[in-house]
Backbone atoms as SQL, in Angstrom:
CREATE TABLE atoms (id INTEGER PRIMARY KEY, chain TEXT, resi INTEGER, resn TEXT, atom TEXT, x REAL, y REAL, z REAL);
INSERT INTO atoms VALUES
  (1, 'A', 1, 'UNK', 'N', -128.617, -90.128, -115.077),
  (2, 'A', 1, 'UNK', 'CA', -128.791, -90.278, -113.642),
  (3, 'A', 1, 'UNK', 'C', -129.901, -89.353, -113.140),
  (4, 'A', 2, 'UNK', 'N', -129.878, -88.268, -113.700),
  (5, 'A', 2, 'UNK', 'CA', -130.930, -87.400, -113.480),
  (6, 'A', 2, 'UNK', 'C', -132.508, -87.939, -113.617),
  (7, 'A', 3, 'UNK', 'N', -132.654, -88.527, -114.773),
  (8, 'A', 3, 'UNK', 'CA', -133.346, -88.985, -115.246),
  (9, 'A', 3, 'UNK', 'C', -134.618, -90.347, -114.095),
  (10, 'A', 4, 'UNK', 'N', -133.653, -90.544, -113.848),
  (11, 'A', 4, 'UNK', 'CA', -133.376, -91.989, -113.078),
  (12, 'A', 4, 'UNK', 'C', -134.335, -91.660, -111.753),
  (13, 'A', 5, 'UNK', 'N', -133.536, -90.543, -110.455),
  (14, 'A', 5, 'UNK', 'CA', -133.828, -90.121, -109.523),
  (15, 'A', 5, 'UNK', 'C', -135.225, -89.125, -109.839),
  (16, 'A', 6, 'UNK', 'N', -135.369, -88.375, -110.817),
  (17, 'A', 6, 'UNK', 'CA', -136.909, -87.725, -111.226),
  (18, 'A', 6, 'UNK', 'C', -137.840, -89.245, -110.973),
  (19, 'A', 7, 'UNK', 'N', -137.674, -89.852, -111.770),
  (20, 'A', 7, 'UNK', 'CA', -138.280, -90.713, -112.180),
  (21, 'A', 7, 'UNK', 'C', -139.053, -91.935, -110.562),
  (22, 'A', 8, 'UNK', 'N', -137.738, -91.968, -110.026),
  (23, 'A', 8, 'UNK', 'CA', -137.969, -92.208, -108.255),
  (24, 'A', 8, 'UNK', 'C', -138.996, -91.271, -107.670),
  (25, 'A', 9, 'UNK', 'N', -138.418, -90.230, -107.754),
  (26, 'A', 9, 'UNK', 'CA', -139.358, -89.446, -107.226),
  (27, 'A', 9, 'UNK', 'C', -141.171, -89.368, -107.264),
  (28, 'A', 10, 'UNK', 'N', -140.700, -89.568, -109.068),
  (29, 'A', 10, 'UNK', 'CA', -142.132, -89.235, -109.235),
  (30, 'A', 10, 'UNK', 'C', -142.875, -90.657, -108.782),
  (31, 'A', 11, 'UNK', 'N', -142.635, -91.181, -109.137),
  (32, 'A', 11, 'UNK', 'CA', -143.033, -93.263, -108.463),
  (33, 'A', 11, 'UNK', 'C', -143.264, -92.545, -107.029),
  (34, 'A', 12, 'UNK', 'N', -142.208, -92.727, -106.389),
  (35, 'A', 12, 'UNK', 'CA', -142.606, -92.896, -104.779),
  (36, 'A', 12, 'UNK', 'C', -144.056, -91.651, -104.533),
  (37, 'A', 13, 'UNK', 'N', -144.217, -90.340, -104.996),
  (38, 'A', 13, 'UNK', 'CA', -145.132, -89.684, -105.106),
  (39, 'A', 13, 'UNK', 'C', -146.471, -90.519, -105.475),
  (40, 'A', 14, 'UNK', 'N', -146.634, -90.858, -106.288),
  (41, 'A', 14, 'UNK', 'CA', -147.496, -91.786, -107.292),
  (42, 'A', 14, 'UNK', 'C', -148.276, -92.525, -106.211),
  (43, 'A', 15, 'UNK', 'N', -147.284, -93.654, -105.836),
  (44, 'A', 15, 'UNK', 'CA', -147.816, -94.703, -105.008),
  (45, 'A', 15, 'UNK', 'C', -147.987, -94.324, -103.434),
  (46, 'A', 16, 'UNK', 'N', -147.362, -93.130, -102.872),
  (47, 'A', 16, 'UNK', 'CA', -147.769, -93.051, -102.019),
  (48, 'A', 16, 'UNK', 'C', -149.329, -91.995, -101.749),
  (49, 'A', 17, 'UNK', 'N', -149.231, -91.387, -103.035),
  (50, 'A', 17, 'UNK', 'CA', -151.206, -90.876, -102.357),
  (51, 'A', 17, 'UNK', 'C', -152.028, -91.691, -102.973),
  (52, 'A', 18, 'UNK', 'N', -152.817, -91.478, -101.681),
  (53, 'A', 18, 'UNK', 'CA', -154.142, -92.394, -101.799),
  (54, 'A', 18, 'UNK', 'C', -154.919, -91.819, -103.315),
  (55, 'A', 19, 'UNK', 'N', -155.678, -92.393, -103.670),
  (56, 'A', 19, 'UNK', 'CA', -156.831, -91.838, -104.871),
  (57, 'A', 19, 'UNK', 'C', -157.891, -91.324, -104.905),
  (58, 'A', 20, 'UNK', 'N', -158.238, -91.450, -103.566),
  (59, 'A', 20, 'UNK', 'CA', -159.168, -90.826, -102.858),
  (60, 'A', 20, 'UNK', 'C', -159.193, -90.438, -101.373),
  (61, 'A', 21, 'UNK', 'N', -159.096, -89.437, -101.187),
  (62, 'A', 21, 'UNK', 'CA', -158.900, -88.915, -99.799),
  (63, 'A', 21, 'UNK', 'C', -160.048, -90.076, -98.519),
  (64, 'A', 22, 'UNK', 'N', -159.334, -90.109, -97.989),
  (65, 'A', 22, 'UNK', 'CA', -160.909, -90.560, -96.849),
  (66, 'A', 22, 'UNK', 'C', -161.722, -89.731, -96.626),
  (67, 'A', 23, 'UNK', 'N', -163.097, -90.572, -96.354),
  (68, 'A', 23, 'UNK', 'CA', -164.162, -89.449, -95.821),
  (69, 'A', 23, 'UNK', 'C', -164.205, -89.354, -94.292),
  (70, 'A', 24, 'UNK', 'N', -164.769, -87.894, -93.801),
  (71, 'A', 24, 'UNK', 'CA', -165.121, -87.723, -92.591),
  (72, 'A', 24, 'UNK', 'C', -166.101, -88.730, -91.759),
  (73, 'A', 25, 'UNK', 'N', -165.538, -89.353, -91.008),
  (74, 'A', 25, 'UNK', 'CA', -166.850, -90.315, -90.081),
  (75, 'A', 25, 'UNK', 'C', -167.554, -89.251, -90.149),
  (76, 'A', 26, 'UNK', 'N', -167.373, -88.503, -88.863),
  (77, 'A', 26, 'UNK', 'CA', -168.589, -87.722, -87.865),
  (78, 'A', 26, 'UNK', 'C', -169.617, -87.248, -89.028),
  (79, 'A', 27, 'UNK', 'N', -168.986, -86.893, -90.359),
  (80, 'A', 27, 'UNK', 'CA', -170.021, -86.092, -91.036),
  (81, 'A', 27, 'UNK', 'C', -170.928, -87.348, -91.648),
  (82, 'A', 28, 'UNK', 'N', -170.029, -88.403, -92.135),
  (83, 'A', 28, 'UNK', 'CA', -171.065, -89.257, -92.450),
  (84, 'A', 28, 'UNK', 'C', -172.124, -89.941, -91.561),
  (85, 'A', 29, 'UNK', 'N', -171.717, -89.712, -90.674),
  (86, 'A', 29, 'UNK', 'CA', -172.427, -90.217, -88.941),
  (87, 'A', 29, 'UNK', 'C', -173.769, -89.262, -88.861),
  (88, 'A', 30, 'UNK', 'N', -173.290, -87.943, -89.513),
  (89, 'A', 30, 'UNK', 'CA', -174.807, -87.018, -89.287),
  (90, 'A', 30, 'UNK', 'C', -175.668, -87.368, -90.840),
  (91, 'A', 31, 'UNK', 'N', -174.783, -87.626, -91.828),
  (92, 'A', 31, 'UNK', 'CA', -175.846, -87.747, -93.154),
  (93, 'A', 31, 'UNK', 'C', -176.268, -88.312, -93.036),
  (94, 'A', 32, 'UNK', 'N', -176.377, -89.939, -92.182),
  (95, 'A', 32, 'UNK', 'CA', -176.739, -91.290, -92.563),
  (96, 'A', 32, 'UNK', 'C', -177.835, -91.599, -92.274),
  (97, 'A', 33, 'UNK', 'N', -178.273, -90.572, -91.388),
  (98, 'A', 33, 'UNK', 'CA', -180.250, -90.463, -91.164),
  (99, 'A', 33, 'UNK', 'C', -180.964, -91.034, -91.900),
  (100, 'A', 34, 'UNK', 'N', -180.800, -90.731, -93.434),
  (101, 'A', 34, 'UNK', 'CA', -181.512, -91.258, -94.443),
  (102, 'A', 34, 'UNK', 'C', -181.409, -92.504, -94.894),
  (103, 'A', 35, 'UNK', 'N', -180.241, -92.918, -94.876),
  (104, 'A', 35, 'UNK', 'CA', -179.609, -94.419, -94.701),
  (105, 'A', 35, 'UNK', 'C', -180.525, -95.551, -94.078),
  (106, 'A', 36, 'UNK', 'N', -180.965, -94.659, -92.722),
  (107, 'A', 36, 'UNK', 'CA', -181.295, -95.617, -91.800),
  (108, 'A', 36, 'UNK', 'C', -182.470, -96.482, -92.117),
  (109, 'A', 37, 'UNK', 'N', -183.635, -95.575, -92.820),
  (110, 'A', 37, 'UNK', 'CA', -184.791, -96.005, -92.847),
  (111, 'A', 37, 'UNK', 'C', -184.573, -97.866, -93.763),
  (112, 'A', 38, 'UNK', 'N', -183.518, -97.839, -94.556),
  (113, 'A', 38, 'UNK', 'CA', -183.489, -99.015, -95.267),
  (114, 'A', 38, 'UNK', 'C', -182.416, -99.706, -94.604),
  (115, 'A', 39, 'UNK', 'N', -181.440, -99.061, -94.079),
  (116, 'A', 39, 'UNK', 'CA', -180.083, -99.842, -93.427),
  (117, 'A', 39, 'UNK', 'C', -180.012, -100.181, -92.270),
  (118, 'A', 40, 'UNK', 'N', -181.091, -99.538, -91.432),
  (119, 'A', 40, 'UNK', 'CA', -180.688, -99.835, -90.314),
  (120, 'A', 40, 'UNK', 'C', -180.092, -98.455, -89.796),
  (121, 'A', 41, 'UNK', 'N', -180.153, -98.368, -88.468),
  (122, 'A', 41, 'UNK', 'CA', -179.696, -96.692, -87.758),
  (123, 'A', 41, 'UNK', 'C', -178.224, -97.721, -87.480),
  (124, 'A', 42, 'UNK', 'N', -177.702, -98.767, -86.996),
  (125, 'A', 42, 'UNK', 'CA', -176.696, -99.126, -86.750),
  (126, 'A', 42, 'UNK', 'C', -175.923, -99.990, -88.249),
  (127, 'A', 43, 'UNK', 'N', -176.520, -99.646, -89.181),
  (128, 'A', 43, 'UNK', 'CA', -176.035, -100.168, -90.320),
  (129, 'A', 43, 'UNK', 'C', -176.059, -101.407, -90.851),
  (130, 'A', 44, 'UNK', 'N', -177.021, -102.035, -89.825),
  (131, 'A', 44, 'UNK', 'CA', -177.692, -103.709, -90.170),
  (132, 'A', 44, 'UNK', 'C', -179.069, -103.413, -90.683),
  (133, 'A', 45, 'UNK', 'N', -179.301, -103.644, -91.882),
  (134, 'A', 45, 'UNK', 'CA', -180.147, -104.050, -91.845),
  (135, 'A', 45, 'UNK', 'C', -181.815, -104.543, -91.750),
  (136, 'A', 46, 'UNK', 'N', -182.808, -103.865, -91.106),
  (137, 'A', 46, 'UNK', 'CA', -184.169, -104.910, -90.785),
  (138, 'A', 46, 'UNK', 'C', -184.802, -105.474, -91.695),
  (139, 'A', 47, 'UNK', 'N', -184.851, -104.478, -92.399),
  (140, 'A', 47, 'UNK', 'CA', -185.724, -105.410, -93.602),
  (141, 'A', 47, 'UNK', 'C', -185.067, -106.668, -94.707),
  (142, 'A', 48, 'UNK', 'N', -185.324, -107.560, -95.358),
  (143, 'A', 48, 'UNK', 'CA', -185.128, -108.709, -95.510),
  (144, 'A', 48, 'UNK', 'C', -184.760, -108.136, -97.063),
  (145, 'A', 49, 'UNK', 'N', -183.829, -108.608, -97.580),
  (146, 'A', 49, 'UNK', 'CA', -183.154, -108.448, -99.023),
  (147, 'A', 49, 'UNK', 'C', -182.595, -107.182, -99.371),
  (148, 'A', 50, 'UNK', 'N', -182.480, -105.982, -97.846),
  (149, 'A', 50, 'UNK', 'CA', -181.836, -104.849, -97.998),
  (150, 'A', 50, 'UNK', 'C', -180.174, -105.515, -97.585),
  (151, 'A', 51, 'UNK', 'N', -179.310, -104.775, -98.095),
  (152, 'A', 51, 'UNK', 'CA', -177.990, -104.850, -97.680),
  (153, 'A', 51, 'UNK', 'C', -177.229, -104.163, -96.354),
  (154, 'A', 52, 'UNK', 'N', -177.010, -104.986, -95.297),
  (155, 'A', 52, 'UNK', 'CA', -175.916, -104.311, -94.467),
  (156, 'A', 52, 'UNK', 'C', -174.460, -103.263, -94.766),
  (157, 'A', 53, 'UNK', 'N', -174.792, -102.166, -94.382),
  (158, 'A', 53, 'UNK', 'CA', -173.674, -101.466, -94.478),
  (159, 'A', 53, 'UNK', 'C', -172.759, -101.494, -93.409),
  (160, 'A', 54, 'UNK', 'N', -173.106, -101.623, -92.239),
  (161, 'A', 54, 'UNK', 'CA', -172.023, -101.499, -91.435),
  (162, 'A', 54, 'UNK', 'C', -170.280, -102.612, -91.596),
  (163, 'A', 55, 'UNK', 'N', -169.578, -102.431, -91.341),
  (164, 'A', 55, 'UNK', 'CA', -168.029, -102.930, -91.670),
  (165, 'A', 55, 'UNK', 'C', -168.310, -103.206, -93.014),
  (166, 'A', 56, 'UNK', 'N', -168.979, -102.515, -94.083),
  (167, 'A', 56, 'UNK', 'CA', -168.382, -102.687, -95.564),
  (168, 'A', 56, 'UNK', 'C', -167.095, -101.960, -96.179),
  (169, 'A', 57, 'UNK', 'N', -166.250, -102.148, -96.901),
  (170, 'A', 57, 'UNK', 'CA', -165.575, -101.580, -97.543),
  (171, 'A', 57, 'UNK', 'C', -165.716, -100.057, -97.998),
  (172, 'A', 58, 'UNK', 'N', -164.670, -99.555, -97.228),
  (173, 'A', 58, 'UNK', 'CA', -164.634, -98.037, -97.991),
  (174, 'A', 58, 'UNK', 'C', -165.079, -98.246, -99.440),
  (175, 'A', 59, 'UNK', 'N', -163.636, -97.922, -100.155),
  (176, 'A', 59, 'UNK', 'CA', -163.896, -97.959, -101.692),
  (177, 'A', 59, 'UNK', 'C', -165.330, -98.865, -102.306),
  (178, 'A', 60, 'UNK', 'N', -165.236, -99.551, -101.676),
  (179, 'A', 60, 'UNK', 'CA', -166.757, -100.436, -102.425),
  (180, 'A', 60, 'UNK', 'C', -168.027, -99.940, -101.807),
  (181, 'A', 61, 'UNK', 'N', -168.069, -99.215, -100.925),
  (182, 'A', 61, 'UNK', 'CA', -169.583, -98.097, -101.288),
  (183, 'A', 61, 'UNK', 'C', -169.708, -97.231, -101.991),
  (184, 'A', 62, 'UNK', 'N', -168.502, -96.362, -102.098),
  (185, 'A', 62, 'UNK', 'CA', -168.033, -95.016, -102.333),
  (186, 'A', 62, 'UNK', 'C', -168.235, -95.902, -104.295),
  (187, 'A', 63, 'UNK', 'N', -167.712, -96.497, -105.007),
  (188, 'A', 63, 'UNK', 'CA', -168.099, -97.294, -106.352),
  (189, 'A', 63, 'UNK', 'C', -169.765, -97.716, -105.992),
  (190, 'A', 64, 'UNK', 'N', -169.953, -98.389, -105.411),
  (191, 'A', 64, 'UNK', 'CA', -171.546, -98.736, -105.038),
  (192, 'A', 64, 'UNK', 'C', -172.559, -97.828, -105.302),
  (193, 'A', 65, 'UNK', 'N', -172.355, -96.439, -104.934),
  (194, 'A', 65, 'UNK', 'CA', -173.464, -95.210, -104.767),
  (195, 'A', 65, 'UNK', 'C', -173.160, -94.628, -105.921),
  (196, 'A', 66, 'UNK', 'N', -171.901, -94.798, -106.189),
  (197, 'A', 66, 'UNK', 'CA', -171.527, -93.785, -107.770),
  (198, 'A', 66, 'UNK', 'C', -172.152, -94.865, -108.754),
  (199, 'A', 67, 'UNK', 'N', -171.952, -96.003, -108.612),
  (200, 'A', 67, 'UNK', 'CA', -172.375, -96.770, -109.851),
  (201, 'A', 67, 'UNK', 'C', -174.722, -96.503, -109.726),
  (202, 'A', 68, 'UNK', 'N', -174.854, -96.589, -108.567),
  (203, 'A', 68, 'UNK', 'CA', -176.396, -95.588, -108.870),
  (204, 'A', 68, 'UNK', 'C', -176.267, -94.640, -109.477),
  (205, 'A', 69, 'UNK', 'N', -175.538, -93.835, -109.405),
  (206, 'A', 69, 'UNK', 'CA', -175.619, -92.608, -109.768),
  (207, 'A', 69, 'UNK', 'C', -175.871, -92.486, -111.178),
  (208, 'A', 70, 'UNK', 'N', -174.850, -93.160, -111.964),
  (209, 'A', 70, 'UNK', 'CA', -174.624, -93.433, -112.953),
  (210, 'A', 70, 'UNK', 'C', -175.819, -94.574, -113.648),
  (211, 'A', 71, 'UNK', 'N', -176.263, -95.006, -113.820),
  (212, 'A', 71, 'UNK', 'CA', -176.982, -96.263, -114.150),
  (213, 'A', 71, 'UNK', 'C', -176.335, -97.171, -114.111),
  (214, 'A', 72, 'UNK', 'N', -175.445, -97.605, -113.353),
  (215, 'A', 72, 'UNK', 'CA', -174.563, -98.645, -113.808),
  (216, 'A', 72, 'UNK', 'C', -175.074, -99.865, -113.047),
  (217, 'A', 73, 'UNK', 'N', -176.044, -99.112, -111.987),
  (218, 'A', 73, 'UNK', 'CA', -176.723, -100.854, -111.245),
  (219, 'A', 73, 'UNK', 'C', -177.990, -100.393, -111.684),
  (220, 'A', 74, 'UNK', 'N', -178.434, -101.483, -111.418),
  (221, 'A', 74, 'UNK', 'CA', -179.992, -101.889, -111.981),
  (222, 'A', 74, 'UNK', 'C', -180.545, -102.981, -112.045),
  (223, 'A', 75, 'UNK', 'N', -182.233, -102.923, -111.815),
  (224, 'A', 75, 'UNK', 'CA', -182.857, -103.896, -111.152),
  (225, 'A', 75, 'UNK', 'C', -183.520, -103.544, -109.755),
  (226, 'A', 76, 'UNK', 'N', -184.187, -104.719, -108.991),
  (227, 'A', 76, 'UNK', 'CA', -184.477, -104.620, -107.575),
  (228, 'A', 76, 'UNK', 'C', -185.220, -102.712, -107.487),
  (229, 'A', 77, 'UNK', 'N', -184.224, -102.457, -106.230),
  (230, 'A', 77, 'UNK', 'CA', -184.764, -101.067, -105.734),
  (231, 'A', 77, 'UNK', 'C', -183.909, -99.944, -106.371),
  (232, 'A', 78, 'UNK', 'N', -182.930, -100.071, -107.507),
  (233, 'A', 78, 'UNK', 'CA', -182.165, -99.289, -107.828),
  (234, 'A', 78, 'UNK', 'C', -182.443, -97.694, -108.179),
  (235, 'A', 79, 'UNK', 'N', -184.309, -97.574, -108.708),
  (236, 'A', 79, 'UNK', 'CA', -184.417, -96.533, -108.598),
  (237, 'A', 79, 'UNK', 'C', -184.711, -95.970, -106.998),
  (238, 'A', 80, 'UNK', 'N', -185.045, -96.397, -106.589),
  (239, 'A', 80, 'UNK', 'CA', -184.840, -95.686, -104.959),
  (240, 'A', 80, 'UNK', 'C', -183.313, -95.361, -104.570),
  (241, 'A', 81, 'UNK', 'N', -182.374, -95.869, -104.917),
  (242, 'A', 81, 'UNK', 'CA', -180.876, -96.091, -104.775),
  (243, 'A', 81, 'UNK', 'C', -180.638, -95.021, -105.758),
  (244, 'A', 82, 'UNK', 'N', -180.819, -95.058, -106.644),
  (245, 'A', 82, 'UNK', 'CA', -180.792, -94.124, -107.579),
  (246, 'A', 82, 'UNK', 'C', -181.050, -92.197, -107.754),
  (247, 'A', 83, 'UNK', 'N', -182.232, -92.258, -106.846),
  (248, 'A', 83, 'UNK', 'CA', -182.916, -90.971, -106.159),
  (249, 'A', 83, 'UNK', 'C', -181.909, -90.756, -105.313),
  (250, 'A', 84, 'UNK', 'N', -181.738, -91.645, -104.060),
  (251, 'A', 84, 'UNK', 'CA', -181.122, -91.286, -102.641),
  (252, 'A', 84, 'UNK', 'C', -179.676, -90.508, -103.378),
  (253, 'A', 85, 'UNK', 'N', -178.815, -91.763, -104.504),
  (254, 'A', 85, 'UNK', 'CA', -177.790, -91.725, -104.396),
  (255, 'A', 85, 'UNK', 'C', -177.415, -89.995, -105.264),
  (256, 'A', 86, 'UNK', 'N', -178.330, -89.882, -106.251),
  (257, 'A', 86, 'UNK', 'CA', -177.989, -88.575, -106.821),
  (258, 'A', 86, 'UNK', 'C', -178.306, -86.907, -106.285),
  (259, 'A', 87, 'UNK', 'N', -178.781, -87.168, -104.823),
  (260, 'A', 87, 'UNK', 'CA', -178.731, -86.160, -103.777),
  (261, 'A', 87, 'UNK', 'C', -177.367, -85.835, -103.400),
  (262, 'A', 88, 'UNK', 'N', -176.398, -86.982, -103.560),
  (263, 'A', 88, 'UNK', 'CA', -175.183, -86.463, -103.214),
  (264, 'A', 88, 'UNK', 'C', -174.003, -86.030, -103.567),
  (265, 'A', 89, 'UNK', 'N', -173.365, -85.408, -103.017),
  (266, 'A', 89, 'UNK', 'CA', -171.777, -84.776, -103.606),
  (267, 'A', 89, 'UNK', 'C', -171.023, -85.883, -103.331),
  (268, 'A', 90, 'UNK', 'N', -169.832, -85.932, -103.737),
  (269, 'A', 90, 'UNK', 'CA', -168.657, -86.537, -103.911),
  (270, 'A', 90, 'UNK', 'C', -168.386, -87.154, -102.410),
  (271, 'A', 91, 'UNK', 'N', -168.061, -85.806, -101.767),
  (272, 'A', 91, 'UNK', 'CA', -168.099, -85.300, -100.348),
  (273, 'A', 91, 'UNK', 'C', -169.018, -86.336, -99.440),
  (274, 'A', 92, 'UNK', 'N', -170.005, -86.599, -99.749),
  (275, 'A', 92, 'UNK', 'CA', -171.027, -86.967, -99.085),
  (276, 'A', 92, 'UNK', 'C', -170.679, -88.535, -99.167),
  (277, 'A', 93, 'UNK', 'N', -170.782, -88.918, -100.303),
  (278, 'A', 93, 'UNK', 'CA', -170.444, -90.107, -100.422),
  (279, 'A', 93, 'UNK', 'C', -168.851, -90.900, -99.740),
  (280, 'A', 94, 'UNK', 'N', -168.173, -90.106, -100.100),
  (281, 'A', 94, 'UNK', 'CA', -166.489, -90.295, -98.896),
  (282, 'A', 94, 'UNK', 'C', -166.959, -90.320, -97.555),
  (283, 'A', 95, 'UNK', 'N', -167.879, -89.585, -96.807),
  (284, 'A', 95, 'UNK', 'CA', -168.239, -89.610, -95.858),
  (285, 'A', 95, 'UNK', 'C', -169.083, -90.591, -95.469),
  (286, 'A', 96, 'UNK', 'N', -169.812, -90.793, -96.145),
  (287, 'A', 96, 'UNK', 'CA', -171.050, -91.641, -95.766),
  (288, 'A', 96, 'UNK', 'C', -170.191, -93.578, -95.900),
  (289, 'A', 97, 'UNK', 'N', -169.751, -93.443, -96.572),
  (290, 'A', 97, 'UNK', 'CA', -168.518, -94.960, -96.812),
  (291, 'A', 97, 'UNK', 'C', -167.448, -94.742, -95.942),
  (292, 'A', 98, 'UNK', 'N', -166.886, -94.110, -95.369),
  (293, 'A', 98, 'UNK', 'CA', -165.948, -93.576, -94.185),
  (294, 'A', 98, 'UNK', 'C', -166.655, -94.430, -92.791),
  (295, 'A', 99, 'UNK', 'N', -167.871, -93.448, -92.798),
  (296, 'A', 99, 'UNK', 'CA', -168.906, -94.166, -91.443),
  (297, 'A', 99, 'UNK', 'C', -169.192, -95.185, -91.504),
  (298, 'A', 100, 'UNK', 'N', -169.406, -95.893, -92.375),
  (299, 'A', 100, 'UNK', 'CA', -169.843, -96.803, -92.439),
  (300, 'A', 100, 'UNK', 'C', -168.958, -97.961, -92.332),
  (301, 'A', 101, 'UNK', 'N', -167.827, -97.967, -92.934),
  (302, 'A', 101, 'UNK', 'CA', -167.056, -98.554, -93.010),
  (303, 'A', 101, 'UNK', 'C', -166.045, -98.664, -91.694),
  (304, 'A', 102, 'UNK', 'N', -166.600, -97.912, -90.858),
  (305, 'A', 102, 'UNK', 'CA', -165.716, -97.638, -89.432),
  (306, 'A', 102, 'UNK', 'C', -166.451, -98.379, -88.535),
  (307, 'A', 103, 'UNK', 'N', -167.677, -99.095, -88.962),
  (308, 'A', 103, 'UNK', 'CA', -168.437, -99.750, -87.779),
  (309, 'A', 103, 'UNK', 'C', -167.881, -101.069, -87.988),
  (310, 'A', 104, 'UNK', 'N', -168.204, -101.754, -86.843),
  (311, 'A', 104, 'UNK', 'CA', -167.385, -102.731, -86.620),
  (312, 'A', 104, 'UNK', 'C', -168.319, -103.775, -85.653);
């Protein structure tokens, strides 16, 4: 029985934290300066075959910028993506996918 209720415990622990903390809007709101020149200052966009960030998916930027980081994308502008993306901390990136992901 002991066994049993540890075992609850540790589950309900498990599944209830997140895997990644959220990031700070406001801070990603001040990093995103650099963002802008290709994204857009409101996260659309101008130039033609760049990607909209605004209402994207948390987790799928926050994988998006790490997979630059990493070589894991490639092609197109990836070394520019690549530069931008390995300026940043962990931190930065939670944040910067936080903001972004908060526009609407």
């Amino acid at each position: 029985m002991k066994k049993v209720i540890i075992g609850l415990v540790f589950s309900a622990v498990m599944l209830s934290s997140p895997t990644m903390a959220a990031g700070d809007v406001a801070a990603g709101k001040a990093k995103a300066g650099v963002c802008a020149a290709c994204h857009g200052a409101d996260g659309i966009a101008m130039i033609p075959g760049y990607p909209n960030l605004k209402g994207q998916n948390e987790q799928y930027l926050v994988s998006s910028i790490k997979a630059y980081q990493t070589n894991q994308r490639q092609g197109g502008l990836s070394a520019v993506m690549k530069a931008q993306a390995d300026m940043l901390s962990d931190a930065d990136i939670a944040n910067l996918a936080a903001y972004y992901a908060s526009l609407k």
